[in-house]
C-alpha positions in Angstrom: 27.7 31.9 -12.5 24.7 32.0 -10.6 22.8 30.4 -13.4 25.2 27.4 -13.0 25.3 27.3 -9.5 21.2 27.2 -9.2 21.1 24.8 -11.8 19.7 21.4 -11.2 23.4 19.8 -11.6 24.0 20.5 -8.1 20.8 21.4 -7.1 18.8 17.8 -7.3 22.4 15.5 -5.8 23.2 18.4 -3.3 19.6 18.2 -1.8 19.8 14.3 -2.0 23.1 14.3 -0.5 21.4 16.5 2.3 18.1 14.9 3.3 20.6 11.4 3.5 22.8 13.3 6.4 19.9 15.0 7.9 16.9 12.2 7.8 19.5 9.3 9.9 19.7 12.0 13.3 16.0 12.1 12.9 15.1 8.5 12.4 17.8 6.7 13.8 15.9 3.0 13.4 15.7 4.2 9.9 18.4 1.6 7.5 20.4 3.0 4.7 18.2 1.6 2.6 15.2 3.4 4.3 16.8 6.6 3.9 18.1 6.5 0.9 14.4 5.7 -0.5 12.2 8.6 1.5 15.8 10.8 0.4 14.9 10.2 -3.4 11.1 10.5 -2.9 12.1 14.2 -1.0 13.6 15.2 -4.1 12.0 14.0 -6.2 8.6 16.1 -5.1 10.5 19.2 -4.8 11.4 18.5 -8.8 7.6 17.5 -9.6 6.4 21.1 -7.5 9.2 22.8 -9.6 7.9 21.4 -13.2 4.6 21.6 -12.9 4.6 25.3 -11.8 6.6 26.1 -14.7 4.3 24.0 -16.8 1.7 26.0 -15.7 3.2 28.9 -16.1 4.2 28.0 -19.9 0.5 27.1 -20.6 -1.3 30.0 -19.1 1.7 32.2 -21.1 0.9 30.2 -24.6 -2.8 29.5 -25.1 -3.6 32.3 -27.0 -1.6 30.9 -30.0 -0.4 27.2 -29.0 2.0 27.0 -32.0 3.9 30.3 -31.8 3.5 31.5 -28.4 6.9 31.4 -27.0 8.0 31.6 -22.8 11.5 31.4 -22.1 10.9 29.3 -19.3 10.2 26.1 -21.7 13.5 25.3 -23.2 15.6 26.7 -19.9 14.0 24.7 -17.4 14.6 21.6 -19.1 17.9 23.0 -19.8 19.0 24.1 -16.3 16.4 21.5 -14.6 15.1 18.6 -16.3 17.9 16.9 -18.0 20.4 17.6 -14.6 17.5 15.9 -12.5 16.8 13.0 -14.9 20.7 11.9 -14.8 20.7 12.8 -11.2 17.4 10.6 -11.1 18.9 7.3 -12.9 21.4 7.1 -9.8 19.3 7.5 -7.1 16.7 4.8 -8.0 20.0 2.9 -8.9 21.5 3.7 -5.1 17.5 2.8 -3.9 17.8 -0.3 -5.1 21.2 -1.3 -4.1 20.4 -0.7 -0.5 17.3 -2.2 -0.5 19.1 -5.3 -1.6 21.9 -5.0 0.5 19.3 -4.6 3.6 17.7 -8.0 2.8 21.0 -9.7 2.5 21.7 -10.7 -0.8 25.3 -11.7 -1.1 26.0 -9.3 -4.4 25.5 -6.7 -2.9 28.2 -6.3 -0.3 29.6 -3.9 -2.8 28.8 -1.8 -6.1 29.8 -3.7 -9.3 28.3 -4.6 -12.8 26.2 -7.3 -11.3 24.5 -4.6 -9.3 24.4 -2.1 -12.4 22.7 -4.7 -14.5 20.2 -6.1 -12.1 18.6 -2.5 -11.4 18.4 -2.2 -14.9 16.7 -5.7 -15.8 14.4 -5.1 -12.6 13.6 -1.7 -13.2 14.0 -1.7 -17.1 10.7 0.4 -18.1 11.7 3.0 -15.9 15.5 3.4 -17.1 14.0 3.4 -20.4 11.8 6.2 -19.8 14.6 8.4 -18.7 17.1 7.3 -21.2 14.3 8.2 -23.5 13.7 11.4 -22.0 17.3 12.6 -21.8 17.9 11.1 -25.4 15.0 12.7 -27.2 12.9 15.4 -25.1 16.9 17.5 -24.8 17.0 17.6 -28.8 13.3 18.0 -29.9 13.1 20.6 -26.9 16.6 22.4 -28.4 17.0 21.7 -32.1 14.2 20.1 -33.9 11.0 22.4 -32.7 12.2 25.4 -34.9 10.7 27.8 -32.3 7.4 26.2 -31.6 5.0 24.9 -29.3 6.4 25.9 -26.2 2.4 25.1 -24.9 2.8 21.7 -25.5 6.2 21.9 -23.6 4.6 23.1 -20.8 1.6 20.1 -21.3 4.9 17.8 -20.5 6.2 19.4 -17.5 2.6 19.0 -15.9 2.7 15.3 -16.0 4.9 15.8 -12.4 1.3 16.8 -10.7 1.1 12.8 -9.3 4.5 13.0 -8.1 3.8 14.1 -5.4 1.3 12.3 -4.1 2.8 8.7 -5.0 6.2 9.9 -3.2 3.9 11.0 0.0 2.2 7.4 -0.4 5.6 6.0 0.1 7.0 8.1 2.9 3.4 8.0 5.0 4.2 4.0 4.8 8.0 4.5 5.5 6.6 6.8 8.9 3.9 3.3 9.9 1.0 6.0 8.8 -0.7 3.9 6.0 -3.8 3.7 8.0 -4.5 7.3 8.5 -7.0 9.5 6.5 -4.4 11.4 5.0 -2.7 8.4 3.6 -6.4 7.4 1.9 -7.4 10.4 0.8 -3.6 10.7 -1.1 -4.2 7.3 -2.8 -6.9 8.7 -4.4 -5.6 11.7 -5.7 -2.9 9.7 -7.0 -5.5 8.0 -9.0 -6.9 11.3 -9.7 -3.9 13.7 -10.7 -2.0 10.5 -12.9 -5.2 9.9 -14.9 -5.4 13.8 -15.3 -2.2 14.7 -16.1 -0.1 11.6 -17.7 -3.2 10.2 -19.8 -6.0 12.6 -20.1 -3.6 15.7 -20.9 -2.1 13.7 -24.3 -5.9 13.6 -26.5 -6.1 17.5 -24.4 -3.0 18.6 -26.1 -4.2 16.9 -29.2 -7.6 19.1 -28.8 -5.5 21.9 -28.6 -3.8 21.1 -31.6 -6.8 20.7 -33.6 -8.7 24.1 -32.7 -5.5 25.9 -33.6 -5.7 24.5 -36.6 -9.7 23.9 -37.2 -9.2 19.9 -37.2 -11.5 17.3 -35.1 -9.9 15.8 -32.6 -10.3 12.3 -34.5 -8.3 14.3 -37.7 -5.5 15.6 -35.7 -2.9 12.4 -35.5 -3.6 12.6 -39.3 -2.1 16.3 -39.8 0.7 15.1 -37.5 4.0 13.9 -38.2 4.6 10.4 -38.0 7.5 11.0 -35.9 5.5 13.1 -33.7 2.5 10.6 -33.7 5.4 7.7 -32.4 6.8 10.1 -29.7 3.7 10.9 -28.0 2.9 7.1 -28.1 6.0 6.0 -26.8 5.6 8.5 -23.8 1.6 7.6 -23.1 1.8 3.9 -22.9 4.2 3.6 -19.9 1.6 6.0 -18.3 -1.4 3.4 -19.1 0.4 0.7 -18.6 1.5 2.1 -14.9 -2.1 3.8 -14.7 -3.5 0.1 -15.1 -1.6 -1.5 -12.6 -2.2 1.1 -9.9 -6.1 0.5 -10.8 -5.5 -3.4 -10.7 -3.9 -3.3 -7.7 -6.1 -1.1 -5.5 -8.6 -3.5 -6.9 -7.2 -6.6 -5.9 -6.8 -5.1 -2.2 -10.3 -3.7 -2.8 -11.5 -7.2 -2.9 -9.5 -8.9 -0.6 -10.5 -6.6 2.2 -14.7 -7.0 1.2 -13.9 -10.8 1.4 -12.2 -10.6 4.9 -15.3 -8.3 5.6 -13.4 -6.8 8.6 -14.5 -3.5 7.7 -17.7 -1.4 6.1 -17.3 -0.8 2.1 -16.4 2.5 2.5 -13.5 2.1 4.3 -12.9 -1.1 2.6 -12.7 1.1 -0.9 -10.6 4.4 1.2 -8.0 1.7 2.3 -7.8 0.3 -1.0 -7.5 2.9 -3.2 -5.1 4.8 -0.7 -3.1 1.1 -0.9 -1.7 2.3 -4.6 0.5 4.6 -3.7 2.8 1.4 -2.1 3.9 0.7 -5.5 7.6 0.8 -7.2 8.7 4.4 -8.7 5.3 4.3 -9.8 5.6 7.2 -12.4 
């Protein structure tokens, strides 16, 4: 019972469902669609905190042998966690979007329907993918089809949460007027930082991994791999370049923009743009 009860299922909506009552006393200029948004960027930190400490808990457990090496934590959190918060994740970014809509006055939005269903999903169609893939294929390869193994590289997964964080903070220092502030700079570059690190760099680390395990090169490893496995890691890296790449374009755009204005010296020209990144969509 207490399993069930801690479970994300009504952990992730319950805290949701609480930062939406609690945020409106504290901010009352704050619109629904204000705190529905800093709500679902609350949450979702607490999960990103949650997964990466069990990923590194997994990986410091598993490196001696990064095949066999079990840790019960690997298949329970995503289990009791990671597939309740993904589901749970699909409506708040659909609820984000609704009200955001509904604050700028668009006439189908006076009420939930299909036309509101399929807009999110047409406007934020990568990242709908992303979870339907993740519920639809990391439950299953995680359960059934890993015969045991590689609970490491389980663990490599669940640290991909690290830039959570940080992009959610980027948001919420905006939503609180503080995108000028230090902090706010010094967070756009460590969302810079921690997503190249741990949503690109990691996949060619777990790769390395792989290959000492087994005595391969690195550039001989996608070779002993499955095909399957080759496609699923690819499927799961190129969102994270392709997001990667537009945070870097658009911190560079600003970059520029700002050193044309000249209204400020380069360094806080660069600060201000690379701290501009985190004011992106879901970002992740």
């Amino acid at each position: 019972m207490l399993q069930v009860l801690a479970c994300g299922v009504v952990v992730f909506p319950g805290l949701f469902f609480a930062f939406r009552r609690i945020l409106p006393s504290i901010f009352k200029q704050w619109t629904d669609a204000d705190v529905v948004l800093v709500s679902e960027r609350l949450v979702s930190s607490i999960h990103a905190v949650m997964a990466t400490t069990v990923g590194c808990i997994v990986v410091a457990s598993c490196r001696g042998n990064v095949i066999s090496d079990r840790h019960w934590l690997a298949p329970y959190f995503v289990i009791w966690y990671g597939v309740p918060y993904m589901a749970y994740d699909l409506y708040a970014m659909y609820l984000s979007h609704y009200y955001r809509f509904q604050v700028k006055g668009h006439e189908d939005y006076k009420r939930h329907s299909l036309s509101t269903v399929n807009s999110f999903v047409r406007k934020e169609f990568l990242l709908v993918l992303h979870h339907i893939a993740l519920l639809t294929v990391l439950l299953p390869v995680t359960l059934f089809f890993r015969k045991d193994q590689g609970d490491f590289f389980v663990g490599c997964l669940f640290l991909t949460e690290l830039s959570t964080p940080f992009v959610s903070m980027g948001k919420i220092l905006i939503q609180l007027s503080l995108q000028d502030c230090r902090l706010h700079k010094a967070n756009g570059g460590m969302v810079l930082l921690s997503f190249f690190a741990c949503r690109i760099a990691l996949f060619p680390y777990m790769y390395w991994m792989y290959g000492r395990h087994y005595g391969i090169p690195l550039y001989g490893v996608p070779f002993h791999l499955s095909l399957a496995a080759n496609l699923g890691n690819s499927c799961i890296l190129a969102p994270q370049v392709y997001w990667f790449v537009l945070l870097c374009r658009k911190g560079f755009r600003l970059y520029q923009r700002s050193r044309c204005r000249g209204d400020a010296p380069a360094p806080a020209r660069a600060a201000a743009a690379v701290a501009a990144v985190t004011d992106n969509p879901k970002g992740e």
